[in-house]
C-alpha positions as CSV (number, residue, x, y, z in Angstrom):
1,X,-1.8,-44.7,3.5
2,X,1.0,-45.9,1.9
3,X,2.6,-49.2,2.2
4,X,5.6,-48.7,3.9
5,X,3.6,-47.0,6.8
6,X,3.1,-49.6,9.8
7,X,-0.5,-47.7,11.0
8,X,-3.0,-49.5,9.8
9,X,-6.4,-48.1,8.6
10,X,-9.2,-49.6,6.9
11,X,-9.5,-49.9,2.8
12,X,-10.0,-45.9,2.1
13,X,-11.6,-44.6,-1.2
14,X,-10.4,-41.8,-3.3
15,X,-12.3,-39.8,-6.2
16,X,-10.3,-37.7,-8.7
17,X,-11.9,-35.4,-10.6
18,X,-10.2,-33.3,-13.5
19,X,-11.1,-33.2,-17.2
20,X,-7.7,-34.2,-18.6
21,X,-7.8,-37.9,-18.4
22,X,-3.9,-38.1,-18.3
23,X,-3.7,-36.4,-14.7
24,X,-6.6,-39.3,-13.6
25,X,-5.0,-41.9,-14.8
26,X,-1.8,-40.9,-13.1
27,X,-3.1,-40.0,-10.1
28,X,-5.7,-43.1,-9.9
29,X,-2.4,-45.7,-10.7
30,X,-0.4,-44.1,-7.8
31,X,-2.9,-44.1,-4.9
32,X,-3.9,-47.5,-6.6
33,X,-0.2,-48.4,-6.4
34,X,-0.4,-47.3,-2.7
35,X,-3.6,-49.4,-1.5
36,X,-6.0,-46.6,-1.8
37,X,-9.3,-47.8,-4.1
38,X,-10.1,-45.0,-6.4
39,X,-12.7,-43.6,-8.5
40,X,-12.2,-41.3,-11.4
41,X,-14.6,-38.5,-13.6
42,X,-14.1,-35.7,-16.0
43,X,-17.1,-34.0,-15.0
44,X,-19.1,-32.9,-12.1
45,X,-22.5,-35.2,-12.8
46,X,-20.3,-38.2,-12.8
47,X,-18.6,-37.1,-10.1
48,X,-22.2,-36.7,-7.8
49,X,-23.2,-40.0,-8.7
50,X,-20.3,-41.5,-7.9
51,X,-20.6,-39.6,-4.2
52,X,-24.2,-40.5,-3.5
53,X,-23.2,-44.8,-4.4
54,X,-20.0,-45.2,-2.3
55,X,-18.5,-44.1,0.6
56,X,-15.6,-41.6,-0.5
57,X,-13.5,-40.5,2.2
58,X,-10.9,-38.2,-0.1
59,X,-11.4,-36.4,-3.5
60,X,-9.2,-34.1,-5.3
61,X,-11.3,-31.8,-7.2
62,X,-9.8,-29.8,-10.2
63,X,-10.8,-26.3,-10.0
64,X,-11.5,-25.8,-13.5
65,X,-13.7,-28.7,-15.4
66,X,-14.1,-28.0,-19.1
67,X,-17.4,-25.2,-18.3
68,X,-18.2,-26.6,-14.8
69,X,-16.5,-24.9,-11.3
70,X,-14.9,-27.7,-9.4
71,X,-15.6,-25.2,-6.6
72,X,-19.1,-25.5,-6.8
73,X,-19.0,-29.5,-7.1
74,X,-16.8,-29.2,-3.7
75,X,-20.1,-27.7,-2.4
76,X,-22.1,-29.8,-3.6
77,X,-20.0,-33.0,-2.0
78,X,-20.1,-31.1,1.2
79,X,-23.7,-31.2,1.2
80,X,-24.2,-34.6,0.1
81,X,-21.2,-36.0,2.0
82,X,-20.2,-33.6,4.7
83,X,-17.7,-36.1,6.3
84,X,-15.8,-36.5,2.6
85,X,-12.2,-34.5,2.9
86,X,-12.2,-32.6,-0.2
87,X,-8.9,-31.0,-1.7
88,X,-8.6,-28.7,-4.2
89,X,-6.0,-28.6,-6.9
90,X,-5.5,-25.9,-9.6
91,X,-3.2,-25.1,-12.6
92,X,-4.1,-21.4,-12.3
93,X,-3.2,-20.5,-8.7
94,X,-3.8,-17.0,-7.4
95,X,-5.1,-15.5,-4.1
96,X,-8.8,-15.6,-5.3
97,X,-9.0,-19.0,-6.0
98,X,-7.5,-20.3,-2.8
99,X,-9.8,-18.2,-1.0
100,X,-13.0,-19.3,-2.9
101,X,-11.5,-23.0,-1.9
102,X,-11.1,-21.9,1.4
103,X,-14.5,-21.2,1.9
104,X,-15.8,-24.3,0.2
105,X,-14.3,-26.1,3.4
106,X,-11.7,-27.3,1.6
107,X,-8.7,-29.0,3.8
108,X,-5.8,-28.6,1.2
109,X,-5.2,-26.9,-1.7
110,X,-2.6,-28.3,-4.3
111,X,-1.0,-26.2,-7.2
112,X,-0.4,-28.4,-10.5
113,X,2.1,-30.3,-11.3
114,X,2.4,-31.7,-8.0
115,X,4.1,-35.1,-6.8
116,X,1.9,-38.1,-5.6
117,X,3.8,-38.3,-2.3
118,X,2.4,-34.7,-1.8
119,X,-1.0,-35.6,-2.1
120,X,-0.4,-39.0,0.0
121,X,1.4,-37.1,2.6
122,X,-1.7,-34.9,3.2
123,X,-3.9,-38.1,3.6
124,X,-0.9,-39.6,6.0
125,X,-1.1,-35.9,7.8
126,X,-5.5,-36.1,8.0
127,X,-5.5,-39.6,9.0
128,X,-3.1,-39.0,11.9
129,X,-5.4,-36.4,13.0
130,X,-8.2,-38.8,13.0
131,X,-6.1,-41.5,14.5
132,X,-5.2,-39.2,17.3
133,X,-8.4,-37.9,18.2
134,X,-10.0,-41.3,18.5
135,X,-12.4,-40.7,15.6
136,X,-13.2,-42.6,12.4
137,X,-14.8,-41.0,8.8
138,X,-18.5,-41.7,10.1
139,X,-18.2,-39.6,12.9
140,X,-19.0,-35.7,11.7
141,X,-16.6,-33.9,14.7
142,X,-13.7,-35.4,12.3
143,X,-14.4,-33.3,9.8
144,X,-15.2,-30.3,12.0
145,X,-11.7,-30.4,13.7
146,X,-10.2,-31.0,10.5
147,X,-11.8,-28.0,8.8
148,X,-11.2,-25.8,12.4
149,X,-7.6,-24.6,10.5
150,X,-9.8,-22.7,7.3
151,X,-12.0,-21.7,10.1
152,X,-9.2,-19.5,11.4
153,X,-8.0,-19.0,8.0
154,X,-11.1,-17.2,7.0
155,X,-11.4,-15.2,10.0
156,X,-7.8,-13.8,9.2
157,X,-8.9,-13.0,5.7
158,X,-12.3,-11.3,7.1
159,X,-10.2,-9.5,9.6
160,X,-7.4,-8.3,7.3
161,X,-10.2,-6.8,5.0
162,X,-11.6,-4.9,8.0
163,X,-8.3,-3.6,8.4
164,X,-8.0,-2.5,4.9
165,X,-11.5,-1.2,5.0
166,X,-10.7,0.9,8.3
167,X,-7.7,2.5,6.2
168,X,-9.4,3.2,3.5
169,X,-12.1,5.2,5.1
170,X,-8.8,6.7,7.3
171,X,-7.8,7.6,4.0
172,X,-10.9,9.4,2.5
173,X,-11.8,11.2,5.8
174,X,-8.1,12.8,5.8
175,X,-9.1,13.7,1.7
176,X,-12.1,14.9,2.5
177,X,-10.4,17.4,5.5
178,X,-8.0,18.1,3.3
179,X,-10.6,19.2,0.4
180,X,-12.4,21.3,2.7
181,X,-9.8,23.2,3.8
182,X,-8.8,23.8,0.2
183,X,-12.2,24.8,-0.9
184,X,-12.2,26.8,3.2
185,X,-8.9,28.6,1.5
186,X,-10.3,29.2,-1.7
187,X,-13.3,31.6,-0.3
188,X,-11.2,33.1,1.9
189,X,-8.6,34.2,-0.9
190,X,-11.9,35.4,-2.7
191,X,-13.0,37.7,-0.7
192,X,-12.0,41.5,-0.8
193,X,-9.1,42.2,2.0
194,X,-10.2,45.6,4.1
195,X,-7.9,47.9,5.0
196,X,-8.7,49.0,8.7
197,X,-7.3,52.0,9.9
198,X,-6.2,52.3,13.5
199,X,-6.8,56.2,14.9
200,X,-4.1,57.0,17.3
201,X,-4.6,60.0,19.5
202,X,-1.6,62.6,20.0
């Protein structure tokens, strides 16, 4: 939290992870700047062994290490540390990637360059949740409430795809009608027309 706030939580640690050593440096001197104790890597075996000897409760993951996925090392925390907040930051946004971080349970995703008060106003925003539900990082319904929003968020993805699915096949069903009533019209303009002659009696 920062130090001008007057809530008071206990020494919180932070692991940045990004291959250019000029955003970790940056980022580690202002949450260090802030009180936060942090830990920095440029790649994703570091990054694990780091996770597995201290208790991280935040880590901002790039999502491209030099040929490593920082989506998959968000996974991989999960796993190993489900009650770590993970957040996600990019210098190639687009819909895809914030989906696939989305479904890594990530609880933010941050587009490069981005201010430091951005990132600490997203710790200030998940440790009010925490404060106000009476929880604390050890306890696992923390990071269950706090992941409930991308819970919702991928539901809405699912069900806007169902949606586009359903209109697609709307689509090819009104093709296909409209094909077979060509190829119907086609025969029918094929075939020989006969004359029939009505007999009228005078």
């Amino acid at each position: 939290m920062r130090k001008s706030d007057t809530k008071k939580v206990d020494s919180l640690n932070i692991l940045v992870v990004d291959d250019e050593e000029t955003i970790t440096q940056i980022l580690s001197t202002g949450f260090e700047n802030n009180g936060y104790t942090t830990f920095t890597s440029g790649d994703i075996e570091t990054a694990l062994s780091i996770i597995k000897k201290h208790p991280i409760h935040f880590t901002l993951l790039d999502a491209r290490l030099q040929g490593q996925s920082g989506i998959e090392l968000c996974r991989s925390i999960s796993k190993i540390s489900p009650n770590t907040i993970n957040i996600i930051m990019t210098g190639y946004p687009g819909v895809k990637s914030a989906v696939e971080a989305m479904r890594t349970n990530a609880y933010d995703y941050l587009i490069k360059p981005f201010r430091i008060e951005t990132v600490l106003s997203i710790f200030d925003r998940a440790i009010e949740e925490i404060q106000a539900h009476s929880l604390n990082f050890n306890n696992e319904e923390l990071v269950q409430s706090l992941r409930k929003e991308n819970e919702q968020l991928k539901k809405m993805i699912k069900d806007v795809g169902s949606v586009n699915k359903q209109k697609h096949m709307q689509y090819d069903t009104r093709k296909s009608r409209e094909h077979a009533a060509e190829i119907s019209y086609k025969k029918l303009i094929k075939k020989p027309f006969k004359i029939i002659k009505e007999s009228t009696n005078d």
